[in-house]
NUGUTI-513895 format. One line per 10 residues: number of its first residue (from 1); their letters; for each residue y, x, z of C-alpha. Coordinates in Angstrom, 2 decimals, always signed. Layout:
BEGIN
NUM	A	Y,X,Z  ... .
// end
This chain:
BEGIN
1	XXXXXXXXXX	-36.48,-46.58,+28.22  -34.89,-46.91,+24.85  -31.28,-47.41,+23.52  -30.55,-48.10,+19.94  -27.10,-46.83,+18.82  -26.34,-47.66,+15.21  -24.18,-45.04,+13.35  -20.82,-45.47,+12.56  -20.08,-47.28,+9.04  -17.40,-46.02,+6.78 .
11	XXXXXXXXXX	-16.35,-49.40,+5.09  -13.86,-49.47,+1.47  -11.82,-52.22,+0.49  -9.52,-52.43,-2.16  -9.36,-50.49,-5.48  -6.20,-49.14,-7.81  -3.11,-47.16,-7.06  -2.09,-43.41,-6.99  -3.26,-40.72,-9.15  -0.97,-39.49,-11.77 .
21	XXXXXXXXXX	+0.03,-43.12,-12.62  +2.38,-45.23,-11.38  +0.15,-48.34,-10.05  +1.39,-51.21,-8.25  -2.34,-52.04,-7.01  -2.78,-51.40,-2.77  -6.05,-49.99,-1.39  -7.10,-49.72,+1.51  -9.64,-46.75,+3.77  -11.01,-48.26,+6.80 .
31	XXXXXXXXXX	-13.17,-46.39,+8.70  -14.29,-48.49,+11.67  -16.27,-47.43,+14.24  -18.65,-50.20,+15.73  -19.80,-49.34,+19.31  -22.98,-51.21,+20.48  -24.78,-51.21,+23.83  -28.00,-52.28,+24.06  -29.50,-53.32,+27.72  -31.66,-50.78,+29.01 .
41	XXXXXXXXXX	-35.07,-52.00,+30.09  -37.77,-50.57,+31.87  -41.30,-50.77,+30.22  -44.64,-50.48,+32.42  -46.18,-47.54,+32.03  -49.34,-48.40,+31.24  -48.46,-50.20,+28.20  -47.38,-47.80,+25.40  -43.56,-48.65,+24.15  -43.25,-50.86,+20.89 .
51	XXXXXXXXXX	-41.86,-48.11,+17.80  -38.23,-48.44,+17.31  -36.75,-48.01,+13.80  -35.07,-45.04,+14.24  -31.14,-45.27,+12.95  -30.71,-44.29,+9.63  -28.96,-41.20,+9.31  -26.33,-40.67,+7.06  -27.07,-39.21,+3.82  -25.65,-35.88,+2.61 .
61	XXXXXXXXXX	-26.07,-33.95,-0.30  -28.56,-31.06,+0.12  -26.77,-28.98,-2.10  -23.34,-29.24,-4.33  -23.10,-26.45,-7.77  -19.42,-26.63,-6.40  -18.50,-26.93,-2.75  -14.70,-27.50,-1.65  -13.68,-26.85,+1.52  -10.50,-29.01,+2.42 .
71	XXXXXXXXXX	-9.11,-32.09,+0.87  -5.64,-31.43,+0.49  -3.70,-30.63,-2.61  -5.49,-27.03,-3.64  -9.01,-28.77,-3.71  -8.09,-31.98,-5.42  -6.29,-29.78,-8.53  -9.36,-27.55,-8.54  -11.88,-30.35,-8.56  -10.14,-31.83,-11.50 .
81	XXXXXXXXXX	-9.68,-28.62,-13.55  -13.27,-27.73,-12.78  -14.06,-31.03,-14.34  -11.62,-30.43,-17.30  -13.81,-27.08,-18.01  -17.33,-28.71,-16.76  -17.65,-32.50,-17.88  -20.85,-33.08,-15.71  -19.87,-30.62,-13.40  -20.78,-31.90,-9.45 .
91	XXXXXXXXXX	-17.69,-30.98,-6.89  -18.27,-31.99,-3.41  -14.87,-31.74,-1.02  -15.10,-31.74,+2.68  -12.29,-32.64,+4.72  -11.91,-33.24,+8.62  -9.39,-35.79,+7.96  -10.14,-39.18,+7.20  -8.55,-39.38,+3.97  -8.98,-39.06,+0.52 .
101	XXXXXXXXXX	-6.88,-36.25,-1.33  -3.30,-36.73,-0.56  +0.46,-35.29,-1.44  +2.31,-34.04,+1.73  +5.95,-33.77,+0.92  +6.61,-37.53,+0.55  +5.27,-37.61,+4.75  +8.48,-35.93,+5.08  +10.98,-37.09,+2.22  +10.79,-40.51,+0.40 .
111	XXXXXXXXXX	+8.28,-42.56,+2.88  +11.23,-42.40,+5.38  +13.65,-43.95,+2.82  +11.35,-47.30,+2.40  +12.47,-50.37,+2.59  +9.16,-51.65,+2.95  +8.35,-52.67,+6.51  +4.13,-52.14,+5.67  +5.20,-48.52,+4.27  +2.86,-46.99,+7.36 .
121	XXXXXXXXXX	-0.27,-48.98,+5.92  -0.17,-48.79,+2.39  +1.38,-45.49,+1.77  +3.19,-46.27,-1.11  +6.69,-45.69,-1.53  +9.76,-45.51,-4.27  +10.33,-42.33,-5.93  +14.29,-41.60,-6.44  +13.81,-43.10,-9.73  +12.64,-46.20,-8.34 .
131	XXXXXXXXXX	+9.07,-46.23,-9.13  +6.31,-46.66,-6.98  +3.31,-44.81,-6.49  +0.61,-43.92,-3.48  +0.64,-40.59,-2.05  -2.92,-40.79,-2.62  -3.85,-38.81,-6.09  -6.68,-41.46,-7.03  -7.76,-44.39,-5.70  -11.58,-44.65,-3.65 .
141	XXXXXXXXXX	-12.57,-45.59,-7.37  -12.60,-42.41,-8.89  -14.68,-40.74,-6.12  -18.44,-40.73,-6.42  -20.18,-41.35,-3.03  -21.34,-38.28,-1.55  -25.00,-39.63,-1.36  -25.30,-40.05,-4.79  -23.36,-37.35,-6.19  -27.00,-35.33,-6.93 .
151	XXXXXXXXXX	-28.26,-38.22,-8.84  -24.89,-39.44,-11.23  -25.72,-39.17,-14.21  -22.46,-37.19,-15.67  -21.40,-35.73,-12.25  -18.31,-36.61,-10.48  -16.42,-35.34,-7.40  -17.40,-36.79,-3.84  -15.37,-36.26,-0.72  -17.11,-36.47,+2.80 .
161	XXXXXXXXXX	-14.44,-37.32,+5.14  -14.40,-36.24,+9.08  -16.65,-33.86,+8.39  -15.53,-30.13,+9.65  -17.40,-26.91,+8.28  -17.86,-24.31,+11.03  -19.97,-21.77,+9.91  -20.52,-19.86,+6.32  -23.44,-18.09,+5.54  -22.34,-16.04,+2.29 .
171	XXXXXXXXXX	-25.71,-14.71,+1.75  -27.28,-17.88,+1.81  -25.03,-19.69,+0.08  -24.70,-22.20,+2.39  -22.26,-24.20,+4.96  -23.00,-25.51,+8.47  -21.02,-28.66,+9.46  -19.72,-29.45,+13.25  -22.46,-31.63,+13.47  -24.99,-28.79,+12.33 .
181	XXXXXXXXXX	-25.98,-30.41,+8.78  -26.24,-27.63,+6.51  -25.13,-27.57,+2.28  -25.72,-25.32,+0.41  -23.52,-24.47,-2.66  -23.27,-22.24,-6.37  -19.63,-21.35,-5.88  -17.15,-22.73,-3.11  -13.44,-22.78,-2.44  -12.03,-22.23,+0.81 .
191	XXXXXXXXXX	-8.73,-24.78,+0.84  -8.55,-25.25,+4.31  -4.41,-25.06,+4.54  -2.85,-24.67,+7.65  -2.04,-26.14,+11.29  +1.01,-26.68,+12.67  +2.37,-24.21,+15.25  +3.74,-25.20,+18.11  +6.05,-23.40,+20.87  +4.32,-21.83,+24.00 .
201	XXXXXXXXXX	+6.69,-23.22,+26.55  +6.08,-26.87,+25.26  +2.10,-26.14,+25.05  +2.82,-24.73,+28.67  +4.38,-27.62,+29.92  +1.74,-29.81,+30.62  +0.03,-32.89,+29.58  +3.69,-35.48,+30.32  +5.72,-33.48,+27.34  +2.59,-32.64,+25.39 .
211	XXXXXXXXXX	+1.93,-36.18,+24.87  +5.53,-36.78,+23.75  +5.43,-33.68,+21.35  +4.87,-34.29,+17.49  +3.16,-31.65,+15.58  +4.08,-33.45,+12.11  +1.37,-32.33,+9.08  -0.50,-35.25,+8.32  -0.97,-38.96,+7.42  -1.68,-39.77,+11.44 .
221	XXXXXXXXXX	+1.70,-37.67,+12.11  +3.22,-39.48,+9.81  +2.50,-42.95,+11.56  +2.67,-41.84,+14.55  +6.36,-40.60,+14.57  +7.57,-43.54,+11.95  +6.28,-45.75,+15.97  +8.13,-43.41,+18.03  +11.43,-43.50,+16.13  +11.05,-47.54,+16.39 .
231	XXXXXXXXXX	+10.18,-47.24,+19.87  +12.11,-44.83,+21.89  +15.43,-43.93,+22.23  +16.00,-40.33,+21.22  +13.91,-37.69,+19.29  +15.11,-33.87,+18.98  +13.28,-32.06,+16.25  +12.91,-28.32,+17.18  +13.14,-26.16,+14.09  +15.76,-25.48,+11.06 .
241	XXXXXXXXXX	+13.45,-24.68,+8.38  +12.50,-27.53,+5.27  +10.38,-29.66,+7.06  +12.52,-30.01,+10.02  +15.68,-30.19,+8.23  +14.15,-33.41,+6.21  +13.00,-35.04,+9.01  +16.32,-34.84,+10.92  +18.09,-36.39,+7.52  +15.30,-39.30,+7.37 .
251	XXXXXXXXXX	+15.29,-40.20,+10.59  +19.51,-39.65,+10.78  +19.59,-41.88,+8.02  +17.56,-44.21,+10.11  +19.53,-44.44,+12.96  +22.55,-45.81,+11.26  +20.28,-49.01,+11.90  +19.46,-48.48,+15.30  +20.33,-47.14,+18.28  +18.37,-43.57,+17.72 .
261	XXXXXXXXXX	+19.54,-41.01,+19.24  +18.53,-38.04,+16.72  +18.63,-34.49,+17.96  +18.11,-30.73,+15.62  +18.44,-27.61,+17.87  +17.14,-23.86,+16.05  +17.83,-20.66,+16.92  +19.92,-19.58,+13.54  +23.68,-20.33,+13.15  +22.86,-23.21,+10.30 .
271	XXXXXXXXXX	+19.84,-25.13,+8.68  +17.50,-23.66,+6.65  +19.43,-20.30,+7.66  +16.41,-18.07,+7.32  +16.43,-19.30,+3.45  +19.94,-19.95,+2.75  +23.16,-17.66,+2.70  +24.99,-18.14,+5.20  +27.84,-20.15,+3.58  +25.61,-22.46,+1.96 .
281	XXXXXXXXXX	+23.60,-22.76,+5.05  +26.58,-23.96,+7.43  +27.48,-26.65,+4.20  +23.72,-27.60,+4.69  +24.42,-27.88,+8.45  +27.79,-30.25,+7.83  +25.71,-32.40,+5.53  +22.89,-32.90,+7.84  +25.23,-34.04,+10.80  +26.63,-36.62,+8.01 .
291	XXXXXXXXXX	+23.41,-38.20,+8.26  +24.17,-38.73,+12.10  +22.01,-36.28,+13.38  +23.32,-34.43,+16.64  +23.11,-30.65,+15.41  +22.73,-27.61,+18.11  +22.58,-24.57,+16.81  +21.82,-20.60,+18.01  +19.46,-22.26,+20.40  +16.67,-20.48,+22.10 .
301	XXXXXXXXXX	+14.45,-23.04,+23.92  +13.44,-21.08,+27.16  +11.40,-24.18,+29.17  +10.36,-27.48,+28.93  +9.70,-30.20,+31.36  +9.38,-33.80,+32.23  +11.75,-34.88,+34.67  +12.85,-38.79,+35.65  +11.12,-40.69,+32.40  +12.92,-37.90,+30.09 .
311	XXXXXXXXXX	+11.86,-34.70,+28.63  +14.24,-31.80,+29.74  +14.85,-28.85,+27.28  +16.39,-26.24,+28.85  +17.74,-23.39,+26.32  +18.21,-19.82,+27.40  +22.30,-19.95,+27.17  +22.04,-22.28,+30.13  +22.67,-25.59,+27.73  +20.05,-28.30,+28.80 .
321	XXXXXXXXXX	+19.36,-31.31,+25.83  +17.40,-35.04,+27.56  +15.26,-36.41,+25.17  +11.92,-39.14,+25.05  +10.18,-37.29,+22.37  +9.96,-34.17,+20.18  +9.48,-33.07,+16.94  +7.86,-28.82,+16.83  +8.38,-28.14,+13.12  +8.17,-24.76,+13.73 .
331	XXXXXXXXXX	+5.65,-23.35,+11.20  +2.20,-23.25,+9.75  -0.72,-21.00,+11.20  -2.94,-20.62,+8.09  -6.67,-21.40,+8.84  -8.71,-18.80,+8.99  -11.46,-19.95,+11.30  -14.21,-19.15,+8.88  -13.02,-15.86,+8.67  -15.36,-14.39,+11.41 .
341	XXXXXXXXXX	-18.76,-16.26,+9.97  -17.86,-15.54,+6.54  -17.09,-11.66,+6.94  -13.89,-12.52,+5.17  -10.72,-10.36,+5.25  -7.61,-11.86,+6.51  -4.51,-10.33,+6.01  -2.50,-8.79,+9.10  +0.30,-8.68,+8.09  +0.97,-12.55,+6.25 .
351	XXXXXXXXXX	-1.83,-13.90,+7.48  -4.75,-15.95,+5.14  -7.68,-15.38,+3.38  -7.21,-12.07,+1.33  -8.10,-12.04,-2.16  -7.75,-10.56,-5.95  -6.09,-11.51,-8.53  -8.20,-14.02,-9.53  -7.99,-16.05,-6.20  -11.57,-14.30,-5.20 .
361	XXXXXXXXXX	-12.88,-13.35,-1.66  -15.97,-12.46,-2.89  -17.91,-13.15,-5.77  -18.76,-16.35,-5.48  -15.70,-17.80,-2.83  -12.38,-18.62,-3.73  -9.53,-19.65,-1.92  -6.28,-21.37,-2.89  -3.69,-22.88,-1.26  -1.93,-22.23,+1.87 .
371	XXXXXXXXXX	-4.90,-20.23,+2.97  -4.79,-17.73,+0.38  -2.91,-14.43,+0.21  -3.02,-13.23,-3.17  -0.93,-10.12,-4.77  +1.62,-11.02,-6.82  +1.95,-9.02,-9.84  +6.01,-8.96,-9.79  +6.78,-9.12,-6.14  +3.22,-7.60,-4.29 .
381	XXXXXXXXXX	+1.10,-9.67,-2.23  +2.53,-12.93,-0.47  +1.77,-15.77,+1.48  +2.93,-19.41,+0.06  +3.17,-22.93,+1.95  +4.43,-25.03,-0.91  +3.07,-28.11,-3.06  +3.39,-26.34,-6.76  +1.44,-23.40,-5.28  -1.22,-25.55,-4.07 .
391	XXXXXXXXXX	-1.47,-27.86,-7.24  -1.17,-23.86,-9.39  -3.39,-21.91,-7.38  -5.63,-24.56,-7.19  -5.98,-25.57,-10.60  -6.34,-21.56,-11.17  -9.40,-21.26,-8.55  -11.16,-24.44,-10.19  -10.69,-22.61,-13.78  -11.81,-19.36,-12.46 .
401	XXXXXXXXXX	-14.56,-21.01,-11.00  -15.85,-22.28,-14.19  -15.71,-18.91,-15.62  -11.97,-18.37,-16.85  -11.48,-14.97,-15.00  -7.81,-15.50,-15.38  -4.89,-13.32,-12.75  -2.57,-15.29,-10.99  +0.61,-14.77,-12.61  +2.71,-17.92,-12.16 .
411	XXXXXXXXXX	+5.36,-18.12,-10.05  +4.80,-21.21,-7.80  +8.18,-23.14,-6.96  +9.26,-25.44,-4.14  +11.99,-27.85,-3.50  +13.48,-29.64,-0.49  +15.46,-32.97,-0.60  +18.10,-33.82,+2.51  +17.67,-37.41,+0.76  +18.30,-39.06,-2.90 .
421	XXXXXXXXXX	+21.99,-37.19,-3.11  +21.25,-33.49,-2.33  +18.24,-30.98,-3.28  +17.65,-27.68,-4.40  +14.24,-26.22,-6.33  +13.50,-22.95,-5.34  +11.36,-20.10,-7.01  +10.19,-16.17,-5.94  +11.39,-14.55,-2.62  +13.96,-16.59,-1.12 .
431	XXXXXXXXXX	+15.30,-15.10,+2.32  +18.68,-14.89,+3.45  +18.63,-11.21,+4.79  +18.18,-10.25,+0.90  +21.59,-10.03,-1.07  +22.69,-12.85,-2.59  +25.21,-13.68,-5.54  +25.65,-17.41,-6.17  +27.61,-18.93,-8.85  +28.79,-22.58,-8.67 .
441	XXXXXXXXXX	+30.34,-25.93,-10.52  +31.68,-29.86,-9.70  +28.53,-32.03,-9.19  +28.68,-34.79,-11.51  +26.63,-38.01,-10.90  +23.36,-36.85,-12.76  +23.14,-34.03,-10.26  +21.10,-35.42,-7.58  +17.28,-35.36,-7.09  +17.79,-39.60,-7.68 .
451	XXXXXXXXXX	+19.18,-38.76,-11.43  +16.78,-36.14,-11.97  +13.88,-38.44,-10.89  +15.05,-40.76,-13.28  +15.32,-38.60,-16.11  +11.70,-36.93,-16.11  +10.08,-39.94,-14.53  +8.26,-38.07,-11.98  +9.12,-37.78,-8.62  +6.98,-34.79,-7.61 .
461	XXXXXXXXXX	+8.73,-32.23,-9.24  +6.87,-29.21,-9.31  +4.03,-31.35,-11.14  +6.26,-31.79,-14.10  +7.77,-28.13,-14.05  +4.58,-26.15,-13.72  +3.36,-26.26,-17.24  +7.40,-25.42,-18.58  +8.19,-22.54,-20.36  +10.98,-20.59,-21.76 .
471	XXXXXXXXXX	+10.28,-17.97,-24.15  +13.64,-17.61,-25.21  +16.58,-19.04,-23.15  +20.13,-19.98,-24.24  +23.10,-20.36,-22.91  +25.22,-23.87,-23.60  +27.82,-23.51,-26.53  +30.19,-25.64,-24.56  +33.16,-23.95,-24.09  +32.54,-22.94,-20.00 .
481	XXXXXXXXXX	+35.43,-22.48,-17.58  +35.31,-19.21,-15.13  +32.03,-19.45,-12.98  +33.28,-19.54,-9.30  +31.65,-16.99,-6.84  +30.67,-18.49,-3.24  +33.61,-20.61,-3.09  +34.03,-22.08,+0.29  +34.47,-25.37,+0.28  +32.41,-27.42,-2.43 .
491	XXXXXXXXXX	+28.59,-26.38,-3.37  +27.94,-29.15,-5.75  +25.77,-27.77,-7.90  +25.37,-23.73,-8.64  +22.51,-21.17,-9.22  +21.93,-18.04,-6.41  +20.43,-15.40,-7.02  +18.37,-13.43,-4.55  +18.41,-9.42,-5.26  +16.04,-6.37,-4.16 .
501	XXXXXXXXXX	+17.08,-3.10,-5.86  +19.88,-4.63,-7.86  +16.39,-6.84,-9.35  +16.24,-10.74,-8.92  +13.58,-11.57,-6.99  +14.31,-15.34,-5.94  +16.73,-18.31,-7.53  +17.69,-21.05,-5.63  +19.03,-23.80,-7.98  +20.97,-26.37,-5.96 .
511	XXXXXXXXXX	+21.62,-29.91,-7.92  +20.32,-28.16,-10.77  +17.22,-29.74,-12.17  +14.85,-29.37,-14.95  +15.95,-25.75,-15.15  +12.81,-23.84,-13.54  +10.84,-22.21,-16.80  +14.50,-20.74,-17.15  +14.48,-19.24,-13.85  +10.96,-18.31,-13.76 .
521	XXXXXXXXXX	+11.28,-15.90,-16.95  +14.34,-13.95,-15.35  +12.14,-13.49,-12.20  +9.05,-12.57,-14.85  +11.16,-10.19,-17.06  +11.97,-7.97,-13.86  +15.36,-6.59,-15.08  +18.40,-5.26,-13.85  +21.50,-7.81,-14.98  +25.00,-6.33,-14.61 .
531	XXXXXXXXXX	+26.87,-9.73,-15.02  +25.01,-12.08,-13.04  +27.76,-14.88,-14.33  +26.53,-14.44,-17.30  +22.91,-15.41,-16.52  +24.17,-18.12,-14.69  +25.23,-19.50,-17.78  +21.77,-19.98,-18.65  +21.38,-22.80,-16.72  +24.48,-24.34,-18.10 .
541	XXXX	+25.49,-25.67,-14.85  +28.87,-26.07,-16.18  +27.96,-28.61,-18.65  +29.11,-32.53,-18.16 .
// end
């Protein structure tokens, strides 16, 4: 008895869109899975059974000179600067996901502002300056399929999607996917990112609240809670930090048009108070309740249940918050899984990968990204979750890869937008326990992540920042009135600066934009600055 089960087709449609351009062409990925049942039927046995084409199996590459691992933002900006360096050069990604190469931080910022009702299916949105692009980097165009990428003529970079790597042999060169096909590989980069964490008492709760628990990281995430903020009646997103802070200010700004009940409990006294100083983190707080978001703070979740069509968070001062759904933006675990195969090290105390310098785990492995824990030069080794490091460190591995043997010296930046009319770019150590002087001015119009959008035309910020420099900063010769220290009332724009050992070690610049090669040379020159007003007026945040 015989059964014929064809494998599942990966089908394209579309072409256009995304990349570094802004395209107004749509594409589309469809993977669709076909399920066929054939009826089973018994043969006699003395009659040998007729020969059944067997299914043809999908075809991989044998072997790839350079072998990805991860399709997120790191691999993408290596594959392309190992290309810059290596014109023929053949880059094969892996991802589990079914998606091409993608750009998170629009799943949390400007996807939730558009007015387009198909938003969840094409992915493309309006930047603050109005222009549209696909989170995608390139359109299925620019890819090579991965069963011809041995044969192209001039190389290319394919990306096998759904496909999970779960063993590393280093001494074979080689990989071992879930489905035990094995690649082998010249070089390979380990950009494998992160998973969301999530809270023991809500894994602990059992299948009713798991089910109505959003771990929010990727595309899927991204539809899934865009239907459950259409559907249901009240969401409460557990966690202060960035991503949970945007979320409650998109979906806030949502509920204006609905009937949404939208909830943000953490355990510090304001939003993003593990970043902020205090001051500006309770203005962050009265700005994010603005949006219409319900804001509890100093909360401790102690249990979580499902109780009468509701899910019941009880919180360890005895306050209890009814909800239909929640949001755990509570963190990133790095992934590390190949750790054990690989004979990796991974670094106790900040988690990741651990490697030199030059991004390397061993001599022929790499790894960028959230993954990697690398030693800074000016601030010792760290940890970084954050788009510019991925698109930097990246870019770095693919060089280094190619045979640059360049350090890692940059210092990534990050930025966070509660919508078009309030953001901040960050850069270095950032943490509010560290002492903090900040320095502010009146916000004029052109101080908003909308006008600063508009002025450099992109709308992923760190893209346009990372190759800035400033040799040689100077301060505006408009006449500037006194710099005001943590005044309490109005942050509307201002620089802080984040000291260890009278040193700054992290700058915060909030509704100041295009500024960052400034900042990242007073991090880079290391020195002790009696007037920090002064530097300040660097950034000539008191200009009109």
């Amino acid at each position: 008895q015989r059964v014929v089960r064809p494998e599942s087709n990966l089908c394209w449609s579309g072409g256009g869109g995304g990349g570094q351009t802004d395209n107004t062409a749509r594409w589309v990925f469809l993977r669709m899975e076909h399920a066929w049942g054939l009826p089973l039927t018994a043969e006699p046995a003395t009659v040998a059974p007729a020969e059944v084409p067997a299914p043809t199996p999908v075809e991989f590459p044998s072997h790839a000179p350079y072998l990805l691992i991860g399709g997120g933002t790191a691999s993408f900006a290596a594959a392309r600067s190992i290309r810059a360096r290596d014109p023929g050069a053949r880059v094969l990604i892996i991802t589990d996901e079914p998606d091409l190469p993608y750009m998170r931080p629009p799943l949390s910022k400007e996807l939730w502002f558009s007015d387009d009702p198909s938003v969840v299916d094409t992915l493309r949105f309006k930047q603050w300056n109005g222009k549209e692009r696909s989170i995608y980097f390139q359109p299925p165009s620019f890819y090579v399929s991965p069963q011809d990428l041995e044969k192209v003529e001039n190389g290319g970079v394919a990306v096998l999607t759904g496909k999970k790597v779960v063993h590393m042999d280093v001494r074979g060169n080689k990989v071992t996917l879930s489905d035990d096909t094995e690649i082998s590989y010249d070089k390979c980069l380990i950009a494998t990112g992160g998973i969301p964490r999530n809270l023991q008492v809500i894994e602990r709760a059992g299948e009713e609240v798991t089910k109505r628990t959003t771990l929010f990281r990727k595309v899927e995430d991204f539809k899934a809670l865009d239907k459950v903020s259409r559907d249901t009646k009240s969401i409460t997103i557990i966690g202060g930090g960035f991503l949970g802070s945007e979320l409650a200010c998109a979906l806030g700004r949502r509920s204006a048009d609905s009937d949404l009940e939208v909830i943000q409990m953490f355990p510090e006294k304001g939003n993003m108070g593990k970043v902020l100083p205090e001051y500006l983190s309770n203005w962050t707080t009265a700005k994010v309740k603005s949006e219409g978001v319900a804001v509890i703070t100093e909360a401790l979740v102690k249990a979580v249940s499902f109780k009468d069509g509701k899910v019941e968070i009880k919180l360890k001062d005895g306050r209890v918050v009814k909800t239909d759904h929640i949001v755990a933006a509570v963190g990133l675990e790095p992934s590390v899984e190949l750790a054990k195969s690989a004979g990796l090290e991974v670094d106790s105390d900040f988690g990741g990968f651990r490697v030199n310098a030059e991004l390397q785990a061993r001599s022929n492995i790499w790894v960028a990204g959230d993954a990697a824990c690398f030693y800074d030069i000016r601030l010792g080794r760290r940890r970084v979750e954050h788009h510019d490091h991925a698109v930097v460190s990246g870019r770095l591995a693919g060089e280094n890869m190619t045979g640059a043997n360049k350090p890692y010296w940059h210092q990534s930046m990050f930025w966070s937008d509660l919508g078009p009319d309030v953001g901040y770019e960050a850069i270095g150590i950032v943490d509010s326990s560290l002492p903090t002087v900040g320095v502010f001015a009146k916000a004029t119009a052109k101080d908003t992540p909308k006008a600063a959008t508009e002025k450099s035309g992109t709308g992923i910020r760190s893209e346009s920042e990372t190759e800035g420099t400033a040799s040689s900063p100077v301060a505006s010769s408009t006449p500037e009135p006194p710099p005001v220290l943590e005044q309490k009332d109005n942050y509307g724009k201002g620089v802080i600066f984040y000291l260890r050992d009278k040193v700054v070690v992290g700058i915060i610049l909030w509704n100041v934009f295009n500024r960052m090669p400034v900042a990242r040379k007073i991090i880079k020159d290391g020195e002790e600055h009696a007037d920090l007003n002064e530097v300040a007026k660097l950034f000539n945040i008191h200009d009109d």
